[in-house]
C-alpha positions as CSV (number, residue, x, y, z in Angstrom):
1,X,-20.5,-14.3,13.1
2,X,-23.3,-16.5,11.5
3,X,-23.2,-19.3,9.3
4,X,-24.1,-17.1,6.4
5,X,-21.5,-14.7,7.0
6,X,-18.9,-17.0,7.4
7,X,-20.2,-18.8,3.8
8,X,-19.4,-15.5,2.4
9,X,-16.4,-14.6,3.4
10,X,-15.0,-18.2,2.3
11,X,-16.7,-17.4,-1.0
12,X,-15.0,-14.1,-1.0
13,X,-11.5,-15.7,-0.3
14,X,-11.9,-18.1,-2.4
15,X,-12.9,-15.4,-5.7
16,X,-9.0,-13.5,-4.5
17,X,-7.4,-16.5,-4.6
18,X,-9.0,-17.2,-8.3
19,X,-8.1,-13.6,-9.2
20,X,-5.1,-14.4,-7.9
21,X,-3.4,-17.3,-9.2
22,X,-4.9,-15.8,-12.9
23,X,-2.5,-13.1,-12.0
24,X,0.4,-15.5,-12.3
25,X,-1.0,-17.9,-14.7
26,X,-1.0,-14.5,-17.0
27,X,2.5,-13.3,-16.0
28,X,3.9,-16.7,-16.6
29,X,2.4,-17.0,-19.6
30,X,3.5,-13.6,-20.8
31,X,6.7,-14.0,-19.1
32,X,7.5,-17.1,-21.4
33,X,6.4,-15.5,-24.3
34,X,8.9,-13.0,-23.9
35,X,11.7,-14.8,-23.3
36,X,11.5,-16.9,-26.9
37,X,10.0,-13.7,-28.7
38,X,12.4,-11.1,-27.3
39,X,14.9,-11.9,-24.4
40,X,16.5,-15.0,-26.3
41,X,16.8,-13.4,-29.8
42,X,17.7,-10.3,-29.2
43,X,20.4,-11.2,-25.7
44,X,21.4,-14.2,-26.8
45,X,25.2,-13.3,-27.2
46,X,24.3,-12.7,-23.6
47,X,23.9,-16.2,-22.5
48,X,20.5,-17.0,-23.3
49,X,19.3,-20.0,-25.2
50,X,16.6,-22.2,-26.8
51,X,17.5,-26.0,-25.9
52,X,13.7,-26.9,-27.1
53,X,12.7,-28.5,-24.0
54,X,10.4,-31.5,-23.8
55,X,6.9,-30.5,-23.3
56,X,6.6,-32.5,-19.8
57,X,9.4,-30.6,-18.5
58,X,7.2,-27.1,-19.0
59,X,4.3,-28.4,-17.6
60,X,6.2,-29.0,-14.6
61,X,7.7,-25.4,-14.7
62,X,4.2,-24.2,-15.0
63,X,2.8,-26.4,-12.4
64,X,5.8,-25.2,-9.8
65,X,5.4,-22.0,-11.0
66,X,1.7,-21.5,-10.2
67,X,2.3,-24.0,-7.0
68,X,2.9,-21.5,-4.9
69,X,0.0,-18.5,-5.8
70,X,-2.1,-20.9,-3.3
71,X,0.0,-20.3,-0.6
72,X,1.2,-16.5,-1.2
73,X,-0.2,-13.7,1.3
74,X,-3.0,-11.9,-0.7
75,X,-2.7,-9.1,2.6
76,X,0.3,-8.4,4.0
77,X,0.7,-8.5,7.5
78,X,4.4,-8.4,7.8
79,X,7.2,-6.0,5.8
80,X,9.0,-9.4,4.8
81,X,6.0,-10.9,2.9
82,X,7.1,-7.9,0.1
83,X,10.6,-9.2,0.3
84,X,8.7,-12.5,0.1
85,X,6.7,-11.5,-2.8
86,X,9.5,-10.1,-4.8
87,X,11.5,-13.1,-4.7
88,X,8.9,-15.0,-5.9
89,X,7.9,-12.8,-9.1
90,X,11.8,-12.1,-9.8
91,X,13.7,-14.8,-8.7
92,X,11.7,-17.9,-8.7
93,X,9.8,-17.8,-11.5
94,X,12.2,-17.0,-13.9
95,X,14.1,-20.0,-12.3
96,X,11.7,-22.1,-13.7
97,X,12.1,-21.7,-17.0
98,X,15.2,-20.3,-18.1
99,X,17.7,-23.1,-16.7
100,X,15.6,-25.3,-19.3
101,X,15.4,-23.2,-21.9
102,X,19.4,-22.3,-21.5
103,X,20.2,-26.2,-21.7
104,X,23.5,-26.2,-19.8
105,X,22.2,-29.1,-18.2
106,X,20.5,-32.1,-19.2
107,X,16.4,-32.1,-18.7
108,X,16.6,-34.4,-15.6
109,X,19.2,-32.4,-13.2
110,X,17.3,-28.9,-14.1
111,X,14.2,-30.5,-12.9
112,X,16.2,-31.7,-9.3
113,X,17.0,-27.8,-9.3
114,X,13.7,-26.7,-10.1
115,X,11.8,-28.9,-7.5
116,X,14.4,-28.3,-5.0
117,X,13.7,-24.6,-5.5
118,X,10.2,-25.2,-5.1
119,X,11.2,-26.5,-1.5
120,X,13.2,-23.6,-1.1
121,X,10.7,-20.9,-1.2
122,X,8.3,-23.0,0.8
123,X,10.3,-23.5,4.0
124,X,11.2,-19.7,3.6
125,X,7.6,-19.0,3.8
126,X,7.1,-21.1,7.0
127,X,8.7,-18.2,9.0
128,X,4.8,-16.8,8.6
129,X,3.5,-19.8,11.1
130,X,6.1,-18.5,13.7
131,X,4.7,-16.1,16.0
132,X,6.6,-13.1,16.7
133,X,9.0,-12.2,19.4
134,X,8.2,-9.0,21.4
135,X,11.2,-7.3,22.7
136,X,11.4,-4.6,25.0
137,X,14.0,-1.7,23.8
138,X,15.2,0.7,26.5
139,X,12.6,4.0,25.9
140,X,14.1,6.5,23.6
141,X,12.7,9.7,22.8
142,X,11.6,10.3,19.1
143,X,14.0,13.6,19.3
144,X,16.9,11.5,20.4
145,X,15.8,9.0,17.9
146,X,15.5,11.4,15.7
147,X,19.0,12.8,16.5
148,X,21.1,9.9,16.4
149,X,19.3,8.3,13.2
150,X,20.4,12.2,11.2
151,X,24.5,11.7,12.9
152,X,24.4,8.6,11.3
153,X,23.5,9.5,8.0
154,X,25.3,12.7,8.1
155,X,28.4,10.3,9.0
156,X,27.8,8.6,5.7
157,X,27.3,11.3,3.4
158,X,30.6,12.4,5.0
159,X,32.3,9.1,5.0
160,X,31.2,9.5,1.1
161,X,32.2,12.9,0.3
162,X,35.9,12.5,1.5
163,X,36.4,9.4,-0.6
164,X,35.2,10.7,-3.3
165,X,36.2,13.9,-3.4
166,X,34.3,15.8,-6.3
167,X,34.2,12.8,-8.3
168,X,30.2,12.9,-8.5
169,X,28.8,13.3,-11.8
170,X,24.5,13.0,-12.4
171,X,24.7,10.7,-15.7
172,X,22.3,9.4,-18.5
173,X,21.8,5.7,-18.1
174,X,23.9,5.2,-21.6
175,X,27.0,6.5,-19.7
176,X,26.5,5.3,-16.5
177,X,29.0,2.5,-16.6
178,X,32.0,4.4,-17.1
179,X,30.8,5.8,-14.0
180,X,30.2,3.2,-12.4
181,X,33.9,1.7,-13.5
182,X,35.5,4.9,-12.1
183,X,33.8,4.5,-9.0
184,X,35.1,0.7,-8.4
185,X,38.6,2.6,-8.8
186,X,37.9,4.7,-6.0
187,X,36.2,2.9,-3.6
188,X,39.1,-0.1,-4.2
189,X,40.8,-0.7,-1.0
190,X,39.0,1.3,1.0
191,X,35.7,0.1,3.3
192,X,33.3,3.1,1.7
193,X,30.9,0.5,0.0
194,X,29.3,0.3,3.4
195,X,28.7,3.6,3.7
196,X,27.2,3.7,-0.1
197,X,25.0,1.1,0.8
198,X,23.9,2.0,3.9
199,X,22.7,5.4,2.4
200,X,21.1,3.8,-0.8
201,X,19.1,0.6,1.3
202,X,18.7,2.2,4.6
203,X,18.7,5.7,5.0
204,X,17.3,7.3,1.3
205,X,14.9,4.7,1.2
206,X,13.6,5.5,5.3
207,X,13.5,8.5,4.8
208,X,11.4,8.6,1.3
209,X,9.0,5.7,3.2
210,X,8.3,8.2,6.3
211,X,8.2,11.0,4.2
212,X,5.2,9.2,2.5
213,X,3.8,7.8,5.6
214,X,4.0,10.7,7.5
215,X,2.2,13.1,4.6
216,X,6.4,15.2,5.4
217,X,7.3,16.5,1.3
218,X,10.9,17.2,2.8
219,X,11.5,14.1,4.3
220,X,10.7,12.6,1.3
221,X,12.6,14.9,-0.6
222,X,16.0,14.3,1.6
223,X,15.8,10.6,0.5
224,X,15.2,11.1,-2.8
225,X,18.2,13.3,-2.9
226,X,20.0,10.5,-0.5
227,X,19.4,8.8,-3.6
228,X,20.3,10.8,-6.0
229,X,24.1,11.7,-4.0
230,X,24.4,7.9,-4.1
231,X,24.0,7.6,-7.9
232,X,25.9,10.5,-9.0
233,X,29.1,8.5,-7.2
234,X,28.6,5.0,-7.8
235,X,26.1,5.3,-11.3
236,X,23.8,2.1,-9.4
237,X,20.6,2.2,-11.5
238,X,19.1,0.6,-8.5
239,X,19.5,3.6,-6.8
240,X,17.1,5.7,-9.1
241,X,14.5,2.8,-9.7
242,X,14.0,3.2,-5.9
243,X,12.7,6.7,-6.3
244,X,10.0,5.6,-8.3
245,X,9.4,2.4,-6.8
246,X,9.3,3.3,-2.9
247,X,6.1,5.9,-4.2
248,X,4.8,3.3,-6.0
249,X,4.9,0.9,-3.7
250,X,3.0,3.4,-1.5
251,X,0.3,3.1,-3.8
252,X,0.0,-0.3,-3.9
253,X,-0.4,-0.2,0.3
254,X,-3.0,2.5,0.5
255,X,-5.0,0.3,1.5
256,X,-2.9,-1.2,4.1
257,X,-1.8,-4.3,2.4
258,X,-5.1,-5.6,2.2
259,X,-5.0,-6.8,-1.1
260,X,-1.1,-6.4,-1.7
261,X,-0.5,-9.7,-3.5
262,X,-3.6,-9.5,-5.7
263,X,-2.8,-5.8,-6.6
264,X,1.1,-7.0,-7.4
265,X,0.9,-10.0,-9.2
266,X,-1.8,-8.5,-11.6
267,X,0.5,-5.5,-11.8
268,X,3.4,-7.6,-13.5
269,X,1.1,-9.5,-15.3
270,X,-0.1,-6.5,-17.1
271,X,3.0,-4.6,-17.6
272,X,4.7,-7.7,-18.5
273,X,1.7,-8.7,-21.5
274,X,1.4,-4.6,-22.2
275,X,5.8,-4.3,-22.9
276,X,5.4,-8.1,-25.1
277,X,2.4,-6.7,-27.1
278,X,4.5,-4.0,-27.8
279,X,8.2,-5.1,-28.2
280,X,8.2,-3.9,-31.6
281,X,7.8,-0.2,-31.1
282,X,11.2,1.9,-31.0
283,X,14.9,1.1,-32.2
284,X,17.5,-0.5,-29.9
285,X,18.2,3.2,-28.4
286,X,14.4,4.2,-27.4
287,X,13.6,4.6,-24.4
288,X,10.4,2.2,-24.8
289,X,14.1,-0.5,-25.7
290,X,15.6,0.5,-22.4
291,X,12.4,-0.2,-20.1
292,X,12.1,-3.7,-21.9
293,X,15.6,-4.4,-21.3
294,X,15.0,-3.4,-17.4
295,X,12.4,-4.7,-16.6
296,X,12.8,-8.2,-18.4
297,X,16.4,-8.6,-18.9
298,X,18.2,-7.0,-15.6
299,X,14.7,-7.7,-12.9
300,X,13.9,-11.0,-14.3
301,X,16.0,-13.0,-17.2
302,X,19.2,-12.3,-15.2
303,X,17.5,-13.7,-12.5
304,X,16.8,-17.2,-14.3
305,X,19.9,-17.0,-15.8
306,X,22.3,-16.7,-12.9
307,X,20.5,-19.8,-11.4
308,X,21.7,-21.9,-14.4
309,X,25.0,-20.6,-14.5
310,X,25.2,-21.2,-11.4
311,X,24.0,-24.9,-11.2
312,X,26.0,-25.7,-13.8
313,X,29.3,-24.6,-12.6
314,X,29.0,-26.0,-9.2
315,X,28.3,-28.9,-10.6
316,X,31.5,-28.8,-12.5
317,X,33.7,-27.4,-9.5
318,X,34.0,-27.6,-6.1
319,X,31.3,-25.8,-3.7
320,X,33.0,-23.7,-1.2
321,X,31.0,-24.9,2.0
322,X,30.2,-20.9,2.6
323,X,34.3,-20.1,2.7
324,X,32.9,-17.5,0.5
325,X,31.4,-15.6,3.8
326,X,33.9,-13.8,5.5
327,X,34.3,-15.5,8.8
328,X,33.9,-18.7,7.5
329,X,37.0,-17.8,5.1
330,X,39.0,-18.2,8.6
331,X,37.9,-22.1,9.2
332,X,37.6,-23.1,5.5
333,X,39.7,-23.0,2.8
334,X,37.7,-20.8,0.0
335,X,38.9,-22.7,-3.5
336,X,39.0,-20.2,-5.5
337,X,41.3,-17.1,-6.7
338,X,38.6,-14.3,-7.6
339,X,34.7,-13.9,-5.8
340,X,32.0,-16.2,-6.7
341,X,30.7,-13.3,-9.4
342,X,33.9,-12.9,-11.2
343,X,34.7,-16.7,-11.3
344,X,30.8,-17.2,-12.7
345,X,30.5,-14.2,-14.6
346,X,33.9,-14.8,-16.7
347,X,33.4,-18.1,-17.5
348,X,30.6,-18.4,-19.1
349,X,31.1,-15.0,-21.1
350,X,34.8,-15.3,-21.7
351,X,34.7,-11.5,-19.9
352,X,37.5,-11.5,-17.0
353,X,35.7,-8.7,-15.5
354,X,31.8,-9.8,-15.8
355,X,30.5,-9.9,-12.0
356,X,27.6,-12.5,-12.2
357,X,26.0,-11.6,-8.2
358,X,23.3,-13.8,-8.6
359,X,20.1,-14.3,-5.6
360,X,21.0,-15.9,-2.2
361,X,19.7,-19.3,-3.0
362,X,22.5,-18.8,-6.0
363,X,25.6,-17.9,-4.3
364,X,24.5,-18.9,-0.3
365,X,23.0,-22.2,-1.8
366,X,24.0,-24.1,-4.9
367,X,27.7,-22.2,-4.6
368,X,27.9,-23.4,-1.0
369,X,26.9,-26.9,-1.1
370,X,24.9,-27.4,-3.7
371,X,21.2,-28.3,-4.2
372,X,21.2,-29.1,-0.3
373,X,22.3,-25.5,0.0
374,X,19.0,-24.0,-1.3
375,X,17.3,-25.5,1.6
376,X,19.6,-24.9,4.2
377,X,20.2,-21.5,3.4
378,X,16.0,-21.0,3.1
379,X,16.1,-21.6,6.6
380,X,18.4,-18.9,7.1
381,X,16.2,-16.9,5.5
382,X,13.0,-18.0,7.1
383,X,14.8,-16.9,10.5
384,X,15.8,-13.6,9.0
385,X,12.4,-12.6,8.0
386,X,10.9,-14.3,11.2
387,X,13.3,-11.6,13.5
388,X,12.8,-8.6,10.6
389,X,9.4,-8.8,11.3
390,X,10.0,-9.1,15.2
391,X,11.6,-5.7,15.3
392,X,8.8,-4.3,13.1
393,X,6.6,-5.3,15.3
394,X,4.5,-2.3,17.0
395,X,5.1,0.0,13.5
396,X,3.3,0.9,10.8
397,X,3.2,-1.4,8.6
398,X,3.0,0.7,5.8
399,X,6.3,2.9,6.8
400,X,8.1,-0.9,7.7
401,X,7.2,-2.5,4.3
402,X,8.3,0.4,2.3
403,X,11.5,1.1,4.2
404,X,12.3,-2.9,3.1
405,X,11.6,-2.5,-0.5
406,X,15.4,-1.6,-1.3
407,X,16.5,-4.9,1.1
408,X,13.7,-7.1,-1.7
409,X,16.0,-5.5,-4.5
410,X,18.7,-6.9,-2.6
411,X,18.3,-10.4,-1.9
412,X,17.2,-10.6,-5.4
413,X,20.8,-9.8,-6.7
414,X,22.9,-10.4,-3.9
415,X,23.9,-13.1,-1.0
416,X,21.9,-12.9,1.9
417,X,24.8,-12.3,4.4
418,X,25.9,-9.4,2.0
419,X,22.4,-8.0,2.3
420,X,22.5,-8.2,6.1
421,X,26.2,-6.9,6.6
422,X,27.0,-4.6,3.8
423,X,23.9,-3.9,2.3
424,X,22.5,-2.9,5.0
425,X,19.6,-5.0,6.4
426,X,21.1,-5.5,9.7
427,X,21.1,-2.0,9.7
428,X,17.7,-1.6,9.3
429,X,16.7,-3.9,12.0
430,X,18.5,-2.0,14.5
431,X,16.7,0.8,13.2
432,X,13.5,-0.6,13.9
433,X,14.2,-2.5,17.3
434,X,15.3,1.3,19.0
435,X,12.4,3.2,16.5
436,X,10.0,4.6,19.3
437,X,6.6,2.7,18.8
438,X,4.1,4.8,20.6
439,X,3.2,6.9,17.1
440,X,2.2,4.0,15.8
441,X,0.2,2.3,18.0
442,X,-3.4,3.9,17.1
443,X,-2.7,2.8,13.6
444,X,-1.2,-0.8,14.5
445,X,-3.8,-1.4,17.1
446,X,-6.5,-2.8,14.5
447,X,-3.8,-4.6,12.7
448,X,-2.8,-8.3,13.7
449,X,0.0,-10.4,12.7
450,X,-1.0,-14.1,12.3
451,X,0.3,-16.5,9.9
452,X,0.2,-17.0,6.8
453,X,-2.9,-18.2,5.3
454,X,-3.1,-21.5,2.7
455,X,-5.3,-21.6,0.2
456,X,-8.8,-19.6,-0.4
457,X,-8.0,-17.2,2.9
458,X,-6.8,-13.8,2.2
């Protein structure tokens, strides 16, 4: 490569990273906007305040904000850097500003949480400087692969169908929570939410990803109605955003994730400043009233807002040193009478029955030993993704990333030993370690996996 060629490409990496972090400069922009035009006055029963922060305390939310759009992967070179990706836009972001706008504690202590954050997602990005483990599976035949992978899902729906037992019922999202209560009857004392998960994050959503991948219309089809089965028993809205956001996704990746950060972060900038420009069109029950409410209350204010319940009530009561994992329930004492949602959830609304699952640096780090927690459990995490991506090694990247979009949704909304147990990410990595790899070698062969690249690199 010459000198001149070399000059260019810097120059080139350098004008992504610009586009880049004016992505997120816009989506945080538009994000705050939003939350003191919209999220706080029309939710604020909800939780959601306006404490009038000092102005030095949001310049440091925008400077930790943006922070990290230096370091995120503008091409994605392994499935966790979506997970990755997503926490950042969903999780940390919102953590930035809502715990100060919220007030529950004073200026100083959010900003501990905020920079300790900061340190959070940056050690779980270090799993990218890691190189990958290569393991060596016994051979298995795609037909036997093929064969085991279909008992197993039939052995769910069944698992499913004999709890249940006709109580399935497609619903509007208007109704879907007496669904959804009439399902927590059901599956009450019984072990079937592994089986509903392990459909909804494993099997609909590997089956929609190779249906894609593939170019097969009825595997893609048998996840989507995967999907579907799931919803129509437990009414998990989740469930049905996958189906549009597993094709979408696609999308995103047609060009192999060469410019998959650039592509998302100016994709919720835009919809983000497109839904603020136009909060004011429809009534409370439009459909244009129900997107808003998705996208910024349930994917992103709840985000932010779980963080400073959380913070504040561990700061208030006694951390439960992980007793909240069973396991560690056997060794430690856990100090509390109901799970970590329902003790959150109800005391800050007054609601017995509100479950407040919060993100993993939520309930596996400030519930479990505080602000130390974040970082310990980012470690975690960092190994997580670090052994994800191991078993992925060898695949397409394309059918690997998509298949972990549901496990993104995840550990945005739930602890991250949930997601790998019970939500099915462990799951999933057994999938991949037996997955035969020889169908994906001619496409995998021109694809590397290095590091993750600082700055002006793509």
């Amino acid at each position: 490569m010459t000198k001149k060629t070399t000059n260019e490409s810097r120059r080139s990496g350098w004008k992504r990273r610009a586009w880049l972090v004016l992505g997120i400069v816009t989506f945080v922009g538009s994000f705050q906007q939003v939350y003191l035009k919209w999220l706080y006055p029309v939710f604020g029963y909800y939780g959601y305040e306006h404490s009038h922060p000092k102005m030095g305390y949001l310049l440091l939310a925008w400077g930790l904000s943006i922070g990290p759009a230096w370091w995120m992967p503008i091409k994605l070179t392994r499935p966790s850097q979506l997970i990755y990706w997503v926490l950042y836009l969903s999780v940390f972001i919102p953590s930035m500003f809502v715990p100060l706008y919220v007030g529950l504690q004073d200026a100083p202590d959010v900003a501990s949480l905020m920079l300790t954050l900061f340190a959070g997602l940056a050690i779980t990005g270090l799993s990218y400087f890691l190189p990958l483990l290569t393991f060596h599976p016994p051979p298995v035949s795609l037909r036997a692969y093929r064969r085991v992978f279909c008992c197993v899902a039939a052995g769910l729906v069944l698992w499913v169908l004999v709890i249940f037992r006709g109580n399935f019922r497609i619903v509007s999202f208007a109704d879907v929570y007496d669904l959804r209560s009439g399902a927590d009857d059901i599956m009450e004392g019984s072990s079937v939410h592994y089986a509903v998960m392990w459909l909804s994050a494993v099997i609909g959503p590997f089956l929609m990803a190779w249906g894609i991948v593939r170019k097969r219309i009825f595997g893609f089809l048998a996840g989507v109605l995967v999907q579907g089965f799931v919803y129509s028993a437990t009414g998990a809205k989740s469930v049905i955003v996958s189906i549009i956001v597993v094709p979408a996704l696609a999308l995103v990746l047609r060009d192999r994730g060469a410019s998959f950060g650039l592509k998302l972060s100016w994709i919720c900038a835009l919809l983000t400043l497109a839904l603020y420009l136009g909060r004011s069109f429809g009534g409370s029950e439009s459909l244009f009233f129900w997107l808003f409410s998705l996208v910024f209350m349930r994917t992103f204010g709840n985000s932010g807002l779980t963080t400073a319940w959380y913070h504040d009530f561990f700061l208030r009561n006694p951390t439960t040193y992980y007793s909240h994992i069973k396991g560690v329930s056997w060794f430690v004492i856990y100090p509390y009478t109901n799970p970590l949602g329902i003790e959150v959830g109800s005391f800050y609304s007054g609601d017995p029955t509100l479950d407040a699952n919060a993100h993993f640096w939520a309930t596996d780090g400030l519930a479990a030993w505080g602000l130390g927690g974040i970082l310990i459990i980012s470690v975690v995490c960092a190994l997580v993704f670090w052994v994800l991506d191991s078993t992925a090694k060898g695949h397409d990247l394309r059918l690997t990333a998509l298949t972990v979009s549901f496990a993104a949704l995840n550990l945005a909304n739930i602890s991250l030993f949930t997601s790998l147990l019970s939500g099915g990410l462990g799951l999933l990595m057994i999938f991949l370690y037996f997955a035969p790899r020889h169908h994906a070698e001619s496409v995998n062969a021109r694809m590397s996996y290095p590091v993750m690249r600082p700055l002006a690199q793509p």
